[in-house]
C-alpha positions in Angstrom: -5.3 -15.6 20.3 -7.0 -18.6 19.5 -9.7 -17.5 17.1 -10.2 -20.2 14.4 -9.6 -17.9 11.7 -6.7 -16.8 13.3 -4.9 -20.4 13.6 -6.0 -21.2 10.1 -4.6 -17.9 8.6 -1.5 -18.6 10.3 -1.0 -22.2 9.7 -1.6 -21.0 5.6 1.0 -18.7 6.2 3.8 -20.8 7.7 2.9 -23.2 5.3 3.4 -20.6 2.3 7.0 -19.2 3.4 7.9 -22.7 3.9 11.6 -23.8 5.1 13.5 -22.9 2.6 13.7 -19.7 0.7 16.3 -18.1 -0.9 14.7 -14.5 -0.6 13.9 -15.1 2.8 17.6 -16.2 3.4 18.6 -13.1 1.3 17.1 -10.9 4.7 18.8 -12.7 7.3 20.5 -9.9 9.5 19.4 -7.0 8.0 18.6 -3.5 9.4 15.1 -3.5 9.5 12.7 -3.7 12.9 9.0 -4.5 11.9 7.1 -4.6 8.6 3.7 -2.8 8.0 0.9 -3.8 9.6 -0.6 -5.3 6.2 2.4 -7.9 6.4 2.6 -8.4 10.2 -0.9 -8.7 10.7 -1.9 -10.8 8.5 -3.0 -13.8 10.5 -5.1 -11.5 12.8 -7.1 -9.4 10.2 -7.7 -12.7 7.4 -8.6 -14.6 10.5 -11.1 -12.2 11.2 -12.6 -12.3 7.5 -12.2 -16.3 8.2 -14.5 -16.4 10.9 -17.0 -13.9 9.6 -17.2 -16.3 6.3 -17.7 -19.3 8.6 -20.6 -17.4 10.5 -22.2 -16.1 7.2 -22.0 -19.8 5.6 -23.8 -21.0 9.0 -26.5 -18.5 8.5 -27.0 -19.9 4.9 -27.3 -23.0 5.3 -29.8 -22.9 8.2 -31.9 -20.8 6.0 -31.6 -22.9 3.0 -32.9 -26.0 5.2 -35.9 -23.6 7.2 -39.7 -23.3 6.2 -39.8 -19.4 6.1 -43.6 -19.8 4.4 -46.6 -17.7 6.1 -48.8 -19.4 6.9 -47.1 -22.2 7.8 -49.1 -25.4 7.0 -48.9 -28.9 9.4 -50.3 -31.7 7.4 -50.4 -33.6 10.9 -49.8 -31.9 14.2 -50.1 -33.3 17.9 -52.7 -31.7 20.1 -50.3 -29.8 22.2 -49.3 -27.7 19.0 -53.3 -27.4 18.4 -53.5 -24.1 20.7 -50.9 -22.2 19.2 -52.8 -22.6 15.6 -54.5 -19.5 14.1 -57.0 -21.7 11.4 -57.4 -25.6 12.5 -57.0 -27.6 8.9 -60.1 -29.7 8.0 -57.9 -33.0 8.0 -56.4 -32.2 11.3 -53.1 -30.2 10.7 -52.6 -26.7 11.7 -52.4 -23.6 9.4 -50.2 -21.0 11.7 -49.3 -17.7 11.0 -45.8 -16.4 11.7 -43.3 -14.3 11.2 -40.4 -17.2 9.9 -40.5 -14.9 6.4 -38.4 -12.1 8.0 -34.9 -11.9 6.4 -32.9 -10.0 9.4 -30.8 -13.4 10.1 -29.9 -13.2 6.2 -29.3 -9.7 6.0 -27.3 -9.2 8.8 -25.3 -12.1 7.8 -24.4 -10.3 4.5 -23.8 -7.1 5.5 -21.4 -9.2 8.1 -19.6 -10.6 4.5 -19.6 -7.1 3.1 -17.6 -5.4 5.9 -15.2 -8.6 6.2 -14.7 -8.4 2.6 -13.9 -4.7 2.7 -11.3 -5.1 5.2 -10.0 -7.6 3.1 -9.5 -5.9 -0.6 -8.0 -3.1 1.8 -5.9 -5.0 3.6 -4.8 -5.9 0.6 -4.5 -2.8 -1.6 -2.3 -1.7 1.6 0.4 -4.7 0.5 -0.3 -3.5 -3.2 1.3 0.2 -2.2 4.0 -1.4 -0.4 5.2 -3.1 -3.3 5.5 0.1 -4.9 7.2 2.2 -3.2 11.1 1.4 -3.2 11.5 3.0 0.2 9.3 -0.1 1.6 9.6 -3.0 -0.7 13.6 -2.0 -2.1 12.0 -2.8 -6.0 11.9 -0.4 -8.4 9.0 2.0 -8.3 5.6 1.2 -9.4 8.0 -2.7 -10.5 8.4 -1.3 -13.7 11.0 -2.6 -15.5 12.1 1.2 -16.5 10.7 3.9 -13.9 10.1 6.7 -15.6 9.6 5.5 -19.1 7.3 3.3 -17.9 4.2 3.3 -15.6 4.3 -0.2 -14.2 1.7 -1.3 -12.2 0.9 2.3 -11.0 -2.2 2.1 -12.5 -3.4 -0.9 -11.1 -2.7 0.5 -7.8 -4.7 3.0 -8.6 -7.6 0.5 -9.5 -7.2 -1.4 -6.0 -7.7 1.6 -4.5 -10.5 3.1 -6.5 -11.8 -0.6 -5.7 -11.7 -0.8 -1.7 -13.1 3.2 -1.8 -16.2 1.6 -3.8 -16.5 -1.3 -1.6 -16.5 1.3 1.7 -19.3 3.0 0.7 -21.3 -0.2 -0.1 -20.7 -1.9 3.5 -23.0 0.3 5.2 -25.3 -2.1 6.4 -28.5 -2.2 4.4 -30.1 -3.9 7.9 -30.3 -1.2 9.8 -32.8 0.6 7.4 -36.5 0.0 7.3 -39.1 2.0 5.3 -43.2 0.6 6.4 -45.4 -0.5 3.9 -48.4 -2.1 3.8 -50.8 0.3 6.0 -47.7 -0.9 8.5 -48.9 -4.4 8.4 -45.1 -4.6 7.2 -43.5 -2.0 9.7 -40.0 -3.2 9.9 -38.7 -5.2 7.1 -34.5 -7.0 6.6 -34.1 -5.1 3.1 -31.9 -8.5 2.6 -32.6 -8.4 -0.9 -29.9 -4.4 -1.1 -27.8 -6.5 1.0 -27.3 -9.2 -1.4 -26.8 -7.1 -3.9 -24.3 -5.0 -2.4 -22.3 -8.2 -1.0 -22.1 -9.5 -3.8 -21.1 -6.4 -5.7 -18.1 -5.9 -2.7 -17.5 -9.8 -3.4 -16.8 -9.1 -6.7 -14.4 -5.9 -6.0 -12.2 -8.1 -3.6 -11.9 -10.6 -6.3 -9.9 -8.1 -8.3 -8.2 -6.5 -5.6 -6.1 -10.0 -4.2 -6.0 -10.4 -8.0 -4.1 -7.5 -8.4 -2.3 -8.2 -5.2 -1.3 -11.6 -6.9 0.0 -9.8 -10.0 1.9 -7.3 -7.9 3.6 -10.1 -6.0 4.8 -12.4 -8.9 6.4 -9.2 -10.7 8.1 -8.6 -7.2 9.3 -12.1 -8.1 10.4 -11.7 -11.5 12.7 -8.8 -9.9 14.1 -10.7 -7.8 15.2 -13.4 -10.0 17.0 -15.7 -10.2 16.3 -16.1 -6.3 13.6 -18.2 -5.5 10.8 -18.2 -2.7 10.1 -21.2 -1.0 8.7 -24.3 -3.1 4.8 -23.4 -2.4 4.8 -19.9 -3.5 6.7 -20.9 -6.7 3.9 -23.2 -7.6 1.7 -20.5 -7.0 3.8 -17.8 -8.6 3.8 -20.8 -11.6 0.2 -20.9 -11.6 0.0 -16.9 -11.8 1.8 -17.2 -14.7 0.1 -20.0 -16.3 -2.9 -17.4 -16.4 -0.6 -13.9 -17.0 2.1 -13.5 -18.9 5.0 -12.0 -17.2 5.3 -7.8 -17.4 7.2 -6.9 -20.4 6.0 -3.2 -21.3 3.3 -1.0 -20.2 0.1 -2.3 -21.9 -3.9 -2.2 -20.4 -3.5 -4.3 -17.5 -7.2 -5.8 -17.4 -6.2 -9.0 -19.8 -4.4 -10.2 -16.9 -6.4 -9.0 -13.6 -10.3 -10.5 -15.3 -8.6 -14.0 -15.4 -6.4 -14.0 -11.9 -10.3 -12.9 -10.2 -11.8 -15.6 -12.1 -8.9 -18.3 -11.3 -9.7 -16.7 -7.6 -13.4 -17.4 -7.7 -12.8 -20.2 -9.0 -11.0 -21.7 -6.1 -7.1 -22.2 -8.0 -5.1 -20.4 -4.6 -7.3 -22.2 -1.6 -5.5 -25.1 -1.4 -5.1 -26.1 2.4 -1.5 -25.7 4.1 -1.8 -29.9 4.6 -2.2 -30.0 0.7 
């Protein structure tokens, strides 16, 4: 389908597994018919989170550039816009009352970002599990380097999860509520400013979740060495790295998920599949 998201997601993703892999060539011929949904649909459900960002960033930037006053005040106005003015300035210009203050463009917009980015920290706490469990991802359980003894990255499984449950009970749309005030001058309002909050809030949460997705993914990695992945996810597995030491023993895990999100936020794992 030729959503833009779509293409984009996929063109990333072609560009990441590149031509030459020596895991991927490890696979050739073996037993197994399709991967989870998480893997396989990748390019559908990030192109989907694409194209709600793009529509979101739309919305902001016509609002940033829009005179959202009451009353609006024309220093100079033609005599066709006269008869739609409510007070006629002294000078000339036209004083007009509106309604250009409502937020329901902006909070619709965010609640829009909140539900993309929910589907995304679960999408991704989905690839999380299946890096856990042998019977999926054939590494040792929880990648700890001894199961049993150890806990791996159990727990930060555990966090994903607790995560994406967080950010599903925040993407109920704040938009669709209204409470009047104002002898119901101001019967219907956006409540924009609860959707901000709560956006950014999920905004945050998803930060951690790829982060911890990221972490999961460069242990994988380290159990699969001394294969290599192709050349672009080993400078990104390098750049992991750079921020997280590699897993030696079970130890609090949040020295090394607060830095991935903030490399994330950041920008560090956007680069384009064209470089």
């Amino acid at each position: 389908r030729p959503h833009p998201g779509q293409v984009e997601s996929a063109a990333r993703l072609r560009s990441l597994l590149g031509e030459t892999s020596e895991i991927g060539d490890s696979h050739k011929d073996c037993g197994r018919v399709q991967d989870p949904y998480s893997i396989r649909c990748m390019p559908q459900v990030h192109g989907a989170v694409r194209d709600a960002l793009a529509h979101v960033r739309s919305v902001l930037e016509v609002e940033a550039n829009a005179a959202t006053d009451n009353p609006l005040v024309f220093a100079e106005s033609g005599e066709a816009d006269r008869a739609h003015a409510v007070v006629e300035a002294e000078a000339g210009g036209l004083i007009v009352s509106g309604g250009n203050f409502h937020g329901a463009p902006v909070a619709a917009a965010l609640d829009h970002l909140a539900v993309a980015l929910t589907d995304l920290a679960s999408i991704s706490e989905r690839r999380v599990e299946v890096l856990m469990d042998p019977e999926f991802s054939r590494l040792p359980p929880f990648l700890a380097e001894e199961p049993g003894l150890e806990s791996g990255f159990m727990m930060l499984q555990v966090t994903a999860a607790a995560l994406v449950s967080e950010s599903k009970g925040l993407a109920h749309p704040a938009s669709v509520d209204t409470i009047p005030t104002s002898a119901n001058k101001e019967d219907h309002v956006s409540m924009g400013a609860w959707a901000a909050r709560k956006a950014a809030k999920v905004a945050r949460n998803a930060e951690r979740v790829v982060a911890i997705e990221l972490l999961a993914a460069a242990r994988g990695l380290d159990h699969l060495r001394p294969m290599k992945t192709s050349p672009p996810l080993e400078e990104a597995y390098a750049a992991i790295r750079e921020t997280a030491g590699a897993y030696a023993d079970d130890r609090p895990a949040s020295a090394d998920v607060e830095p991935v999100a903030e490399r994330i936020r950041e920008g560090a794992f956007g680069r384009s599949p064209t470089g």
